[in-house]
C-alpha positions as CSV (number, residue, x, y, z in Angstrom):
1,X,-218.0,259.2,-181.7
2,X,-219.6,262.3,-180.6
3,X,-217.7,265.1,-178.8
4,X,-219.4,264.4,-175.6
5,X,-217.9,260.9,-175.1
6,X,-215.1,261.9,-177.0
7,X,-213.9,264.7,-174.0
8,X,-215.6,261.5,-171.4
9,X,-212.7,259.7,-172.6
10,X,-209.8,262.8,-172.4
11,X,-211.2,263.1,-168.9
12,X,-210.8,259.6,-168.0
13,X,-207.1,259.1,-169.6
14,X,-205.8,262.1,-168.0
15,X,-207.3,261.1,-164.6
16,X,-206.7,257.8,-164.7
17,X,-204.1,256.3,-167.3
18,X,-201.5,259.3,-166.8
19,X,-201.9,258.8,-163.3
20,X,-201.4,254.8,-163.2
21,X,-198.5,255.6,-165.5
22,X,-197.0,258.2,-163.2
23,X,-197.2,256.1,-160.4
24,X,-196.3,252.5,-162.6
25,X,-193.8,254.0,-164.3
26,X,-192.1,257.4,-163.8
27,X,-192.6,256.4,-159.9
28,X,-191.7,252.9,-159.6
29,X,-188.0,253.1,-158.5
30,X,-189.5,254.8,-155.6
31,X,-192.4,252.5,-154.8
32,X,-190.2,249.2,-154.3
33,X,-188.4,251.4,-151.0
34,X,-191.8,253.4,-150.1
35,X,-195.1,252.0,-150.9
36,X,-197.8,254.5,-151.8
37,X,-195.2,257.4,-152.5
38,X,-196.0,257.7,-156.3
39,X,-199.6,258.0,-155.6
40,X,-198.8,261.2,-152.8
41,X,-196.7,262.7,-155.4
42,X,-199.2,262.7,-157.8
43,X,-201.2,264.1,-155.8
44,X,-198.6,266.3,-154.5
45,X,-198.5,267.7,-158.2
46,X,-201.9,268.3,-158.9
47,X,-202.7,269.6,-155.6
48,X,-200.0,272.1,-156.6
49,X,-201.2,273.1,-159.2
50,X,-204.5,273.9,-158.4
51,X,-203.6,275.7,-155.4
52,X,-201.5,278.0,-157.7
53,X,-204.5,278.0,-159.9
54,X,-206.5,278.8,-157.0
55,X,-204.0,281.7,-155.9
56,X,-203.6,283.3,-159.5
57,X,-206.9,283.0,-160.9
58,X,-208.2,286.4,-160.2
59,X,-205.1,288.3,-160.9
60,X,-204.9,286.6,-163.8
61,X,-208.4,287.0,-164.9
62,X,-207.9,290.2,-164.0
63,X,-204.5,291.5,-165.7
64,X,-206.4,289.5,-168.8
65,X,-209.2,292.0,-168.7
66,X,-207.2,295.4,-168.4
67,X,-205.5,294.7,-171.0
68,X,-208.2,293.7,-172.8
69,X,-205.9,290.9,-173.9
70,X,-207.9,287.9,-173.2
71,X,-207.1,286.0,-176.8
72,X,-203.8,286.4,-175.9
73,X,-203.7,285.0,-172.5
74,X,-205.6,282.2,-174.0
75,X,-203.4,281.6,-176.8
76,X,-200.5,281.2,-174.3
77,X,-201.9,279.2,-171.6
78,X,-203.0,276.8,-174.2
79,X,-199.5,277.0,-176.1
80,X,-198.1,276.5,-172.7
81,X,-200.3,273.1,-172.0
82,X,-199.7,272.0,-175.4
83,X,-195.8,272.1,-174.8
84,X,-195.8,270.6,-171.2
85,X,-198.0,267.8,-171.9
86,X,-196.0,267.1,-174.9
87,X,-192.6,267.1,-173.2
88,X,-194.7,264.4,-170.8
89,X,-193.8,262.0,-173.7
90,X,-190.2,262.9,-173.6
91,X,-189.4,262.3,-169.4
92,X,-187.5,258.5,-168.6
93,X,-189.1,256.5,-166.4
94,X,-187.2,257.8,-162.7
95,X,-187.5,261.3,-164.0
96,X,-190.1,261.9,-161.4
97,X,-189.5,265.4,-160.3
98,X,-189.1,266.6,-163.9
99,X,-192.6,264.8,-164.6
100,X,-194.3,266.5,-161.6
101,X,-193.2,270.2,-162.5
102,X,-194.5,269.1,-166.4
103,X,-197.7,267.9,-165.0
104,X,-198.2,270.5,-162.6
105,X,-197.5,273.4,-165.5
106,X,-199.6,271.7,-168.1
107,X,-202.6,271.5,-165.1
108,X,-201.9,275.2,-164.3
109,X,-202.2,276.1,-167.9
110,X,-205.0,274.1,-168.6
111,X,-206.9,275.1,-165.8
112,X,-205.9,279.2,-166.4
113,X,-207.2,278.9,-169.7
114,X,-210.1,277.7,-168.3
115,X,-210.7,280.4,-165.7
116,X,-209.9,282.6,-169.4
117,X,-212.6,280.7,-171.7
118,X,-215.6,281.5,-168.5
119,X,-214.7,284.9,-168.8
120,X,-215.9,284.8,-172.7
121,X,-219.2,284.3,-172.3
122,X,-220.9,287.1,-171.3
123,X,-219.6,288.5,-174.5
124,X,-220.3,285.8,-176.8
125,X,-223.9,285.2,-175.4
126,X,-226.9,287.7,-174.9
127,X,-228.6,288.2,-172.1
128,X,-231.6,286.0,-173.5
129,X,-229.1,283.5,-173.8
130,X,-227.1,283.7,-170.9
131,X,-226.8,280.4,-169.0
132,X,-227.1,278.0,-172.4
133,X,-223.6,278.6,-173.7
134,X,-221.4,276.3,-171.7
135,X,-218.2,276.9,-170.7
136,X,-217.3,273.4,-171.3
137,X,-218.1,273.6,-175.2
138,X,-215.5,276.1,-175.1
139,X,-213.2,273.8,-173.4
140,X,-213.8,271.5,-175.9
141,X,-213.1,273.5,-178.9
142,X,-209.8,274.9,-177.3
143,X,-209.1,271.1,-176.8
144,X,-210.0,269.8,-180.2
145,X,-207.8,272.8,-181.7
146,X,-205.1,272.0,-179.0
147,X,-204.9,268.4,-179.8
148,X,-203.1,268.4,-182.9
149,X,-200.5,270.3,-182.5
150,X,-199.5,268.6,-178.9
151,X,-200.1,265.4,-181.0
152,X,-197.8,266.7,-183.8
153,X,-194.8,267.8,-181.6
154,X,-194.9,264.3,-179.7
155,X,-194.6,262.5,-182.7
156,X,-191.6,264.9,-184.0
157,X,-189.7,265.1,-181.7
158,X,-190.2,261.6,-179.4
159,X,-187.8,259.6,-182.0
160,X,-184.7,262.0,-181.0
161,X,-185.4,261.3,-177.6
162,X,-185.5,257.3,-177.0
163,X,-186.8,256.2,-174.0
């Protein structure tokens, strides 16, 4: 499978299978009293998130580059996705506040890390090659590295924690 389809189909589980689940699952005590209330906190969560995103981005981006510390700040907003989309695997069904603040700090960190992995190309590409380095191949490589370790720590640790 090439890496195109291959983050295709990241895309489409984290947009739609996670979000079915969420409102299937995690939500369902709540739907049976108040139809449609696991889909609004969904998007509750996300909306959230991006707003923070939204809000922080250029402080962010900003505190990243006087400290010249960008690495780090990618290193930790990837550490910190890795570890809240991991603990996903660990929340009961009718855990659904604990499963919005995961989601909405894995979104926040994914989506900082984004904002982070932009801000690398104009040093990794020339100016004769500005424009044809994509920010979403960097995505990808964060996300191919990232995967087995949140893979790795969900397999570890989800027999302690039977669902």
């Amino acid at each position: 499978m090439n890496t195109r389809r291959r983050w295709n189909i990241v895309r489409v589980v984290l947009t739609t299978v996670y979000s079915a689940y969420f409102v299937g699952v995690m939500a369902a005590g709540l739907e049976s009293s108040h139809p449609g209330i696991g889909t609004l906190l969904w998007t509750v969560a996300v909306g959230v998130a991006n707003l923070l995103v939204l809000a922080s981005g250029p402080v962010v981006g900003a505190m990243a580059d006087y400290h010249a510390s960008k690495k780090r700040f990618l290193l930790v907003t990837t550490a910190g996705c890795v570890l809240a989309t991991a603990l996903l695997a660990l929340v009961p069904p009718g855990q659904v506040a604990l499963a919005m603040l995961l989601v909405t700090l894995s979104a926040i960190a994914f989506s900082s890390g984004e904002n982070l992995i932009a801000a690398f190309l104009p040093e990794i590409s020339g100016p004769d090659r500005m424009g044809r380095v994509a920010p979403d191949t960097l995505s990808r490589c964060r996300f191919i590295l990232s995967e087995p370790l949140g893979s790795h720590v969900c397999h570890t640790l989800a027999p302690f924690f039977p669902v």
